[in-house]
C-alpha positions in Angstrom: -29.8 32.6 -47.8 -29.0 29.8 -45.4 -26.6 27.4 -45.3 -29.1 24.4 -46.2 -30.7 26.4 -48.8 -27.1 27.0 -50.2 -26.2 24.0 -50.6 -29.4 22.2 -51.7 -29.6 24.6 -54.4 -25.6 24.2 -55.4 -27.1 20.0 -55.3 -29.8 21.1 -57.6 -27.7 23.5 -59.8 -25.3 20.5 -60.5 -27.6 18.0 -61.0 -29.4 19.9 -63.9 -26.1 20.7 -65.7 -25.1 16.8 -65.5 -28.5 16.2 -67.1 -28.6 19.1 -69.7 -31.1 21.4 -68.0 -30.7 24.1 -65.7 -32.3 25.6 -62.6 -34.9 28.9 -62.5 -32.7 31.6 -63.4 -35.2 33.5 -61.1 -33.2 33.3 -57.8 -35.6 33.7 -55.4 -38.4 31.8 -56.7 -35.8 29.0 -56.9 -34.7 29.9 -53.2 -38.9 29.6 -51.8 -38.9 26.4 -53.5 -35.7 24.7 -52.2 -37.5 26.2 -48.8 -40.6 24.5 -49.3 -38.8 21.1 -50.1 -36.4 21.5 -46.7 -40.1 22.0 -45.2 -41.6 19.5 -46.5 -38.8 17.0 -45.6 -38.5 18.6 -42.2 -42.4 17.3 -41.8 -42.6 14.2 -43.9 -39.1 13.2 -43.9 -38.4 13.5 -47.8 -38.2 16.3 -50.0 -41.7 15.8 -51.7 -42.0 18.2 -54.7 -44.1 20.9 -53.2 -46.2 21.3 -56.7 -47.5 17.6 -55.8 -50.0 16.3 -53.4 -48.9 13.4 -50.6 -51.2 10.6 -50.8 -49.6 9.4 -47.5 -48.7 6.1 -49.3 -45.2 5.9 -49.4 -44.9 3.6 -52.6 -47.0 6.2 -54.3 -45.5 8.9 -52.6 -41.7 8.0 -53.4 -42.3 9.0 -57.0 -42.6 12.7 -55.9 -39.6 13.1 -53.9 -37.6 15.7 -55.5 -36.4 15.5 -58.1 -39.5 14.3 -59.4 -40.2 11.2 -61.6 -41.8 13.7 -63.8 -39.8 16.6 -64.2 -37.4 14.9 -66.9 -40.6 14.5 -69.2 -42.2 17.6 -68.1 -38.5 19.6 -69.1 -38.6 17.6 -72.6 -42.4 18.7 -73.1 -43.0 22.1 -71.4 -39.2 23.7 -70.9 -39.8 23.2 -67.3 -40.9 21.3 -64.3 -44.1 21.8 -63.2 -43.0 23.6 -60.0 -40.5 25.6 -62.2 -37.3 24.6 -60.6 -35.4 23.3 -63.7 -35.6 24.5 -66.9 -34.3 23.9 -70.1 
Protein backbone atom coordinates (compact mmCIF):
# COMPACT_ATOMS: atom_id res chain seq x y z
CA UNK A 1 0.00 0.00 0.00
CA UNK A 2 1.31 3.45 -0.72
CA UNK A 3 2.08 6.12 1.22
CA UNK A 4 -1.13 8.32 0.17
CA UNK A 5 -3.30 5.38 0.55
CA UNK A 6 -1.75 4.97 4.16
CA UNK A 7 -2.44 7.83 5.27
CA UNK A 8 -5.87 8.66 3.83
CA UNK A 9 -7.01 5.61 5.21
CA UNK A 10 -5.32 6.26 8.85
CA UNK A 11 -7.52 10.01 8.06
CA UNK A 12 -10.52 7.90 7.48
CA UNK A 13 -9.93 5.29 10.31
CA UNK A 14 -9.84 8.28 12.78
CA UNK A 15 -12.52 10.13 11.61
CA UNK A 16 -15.03 7.11 12.02
CA UNK A 17 -13.92 6.38 15.56
CA UNK A 18 -14.44 10.27 16.56
CA UNK A 19 -17.90 9.81 15.11
CA UNK A 20 -18.84 6.28 16.49
CA UNK A 21 -18.48 4.26 13.27
CA UNK A 22 -15.68 2.45 11.81
CA UNK A 23 -14.11 1.74 8.48
CA UNK A 24 -14.63 -1.72 6.19
CA UNK A 25 -12.97 -4.21 8.16
CA UNK A 26 -12.32 -5.72 4.59
CA UNK A 27 -8.84 -4.23 4.01
CA UNK A 28 -8.61 -4.27 0.58
CA UNK A 29 -11.89 -3.25 -0.49
CA UNK A 30 -11.28 -0.27 1.78
CA UNK A 31 -7.74 0.12 0.06
CA UNK A 32 -9.59 0.20 -3.87
CA UNK A 33 -11.82 2.70 -2.58
CA UNK A 34 -9.41 5.20 -0.89
CA UNK A 35 -7.69 4.52 -4.54
CA UNK A 36 -10.61 5.48 -6.44
CA UNK A 37 -11.13 8.76 -4.27
CA UNK A 38 -7.17 9.78 -4.68
CA UNK A 39 -8.26 9.11 -8.48
CA UNK A 40 -10.96 10.93 -8.53
CA UNK A 41 -9.38 13.89 -6.84
CA UNK A 42 -6.35 13.48 -8.97
CA UNK A 43 -8.99 14.28 -12.03
CA UNK A 44 -11.54 16.51 -10.56
CA UNK A 45 -9.67 17.93 -7.84
CA UNK A 46 -11.82 16.65 -4.75
CA UNK A 47 -12.27 13.31 -3.44
CA UNK A 48 -15.82 12.77 -4.89
CA UNK A 49 -17.30 9.61 -3.39
CA UNK A 50 -16.71 7.17 -6.16
CA UNK A 51 -20.45 5.38 -5.48
CA UNK A 52 -21.78 8.92 -6.68
CA UNK A 53 -22.22 10.48 -10.04
CA UNK A 54 -20.46 14.22 -10.79
CA UNK A 55 -23.06 16.42 -12.14
CA UNK A 56 -20.16 18.77 -13.02
CA UNK A 57 -21.88 21.55 -10.91
CA UNK A 58 -19.78 22.20 -8.13
CA UNK A 59 -22.58 23.46 -5.63
CA UNK A 60 -24.24 20.15 -6.31
CA UNK A 61 -21.18 18.35 -6.53
CA UNK A 62 -19.58 19.55 -3.08
CA UNK A 63 -22.12 17.43 -1.25
CA UNK A 64 -20.35 14.31 -2.57
CA UNK A 65 -16.93 14.92 -1.66
CA UNK A 66 -15.89 12.38 0.73
CA UNK A 67 -17.03 11.93 3.31
CA UNK A 68 -20.24 12.24 1.91
CA UNK A 69 -23.25 14.34 3.16
CA UNK A 70 -25.02 11.07 3.10
CA UNK A 71 -23.00 8.57 4.62
CA UNK A 72 -23.92 9.71 8.33
CA UNK A 73 -27.72 8.87 7.50
CA UNK A 74 -26.91 6.07 5.29
CA UNK A 75 -24.62 4.40 8.59
CA UNK A 76 -27.78 5.24 10.96
CA UNK A 77 -30.13 3.43 8.38
CA UNK A 78 -28.21 0.66 6.53
CA UNK A 79 -24.98 -0.07 8.90
CA UNK A 80 -23.00 1.40 6.07
CA UNK A 81 -22.28 3.95 3.48
CA UNK A 82 -23.40 3.26 0.29
CA UNK A 83 -19.83 2.71 -1.09
CA UNK A 84 -19.13 0.54 2.01
CA UNK A 85 -16.29 2.47 3.45
CA UNK A 86 -17.61 3.05 7.09
CA UNK A 87 -19.61 0.94 8.90
CA UNK A 88 -21.20 0.75 12.05
Amino acid sequence: MDKQVQKLTQEYEEYAKKNGFKLNPNKKLVENIIKMLLKKEQEHGEKYCPCRRLTQNKDKDKNIICPCIYHLNEIKDQGHCHCLLFVK
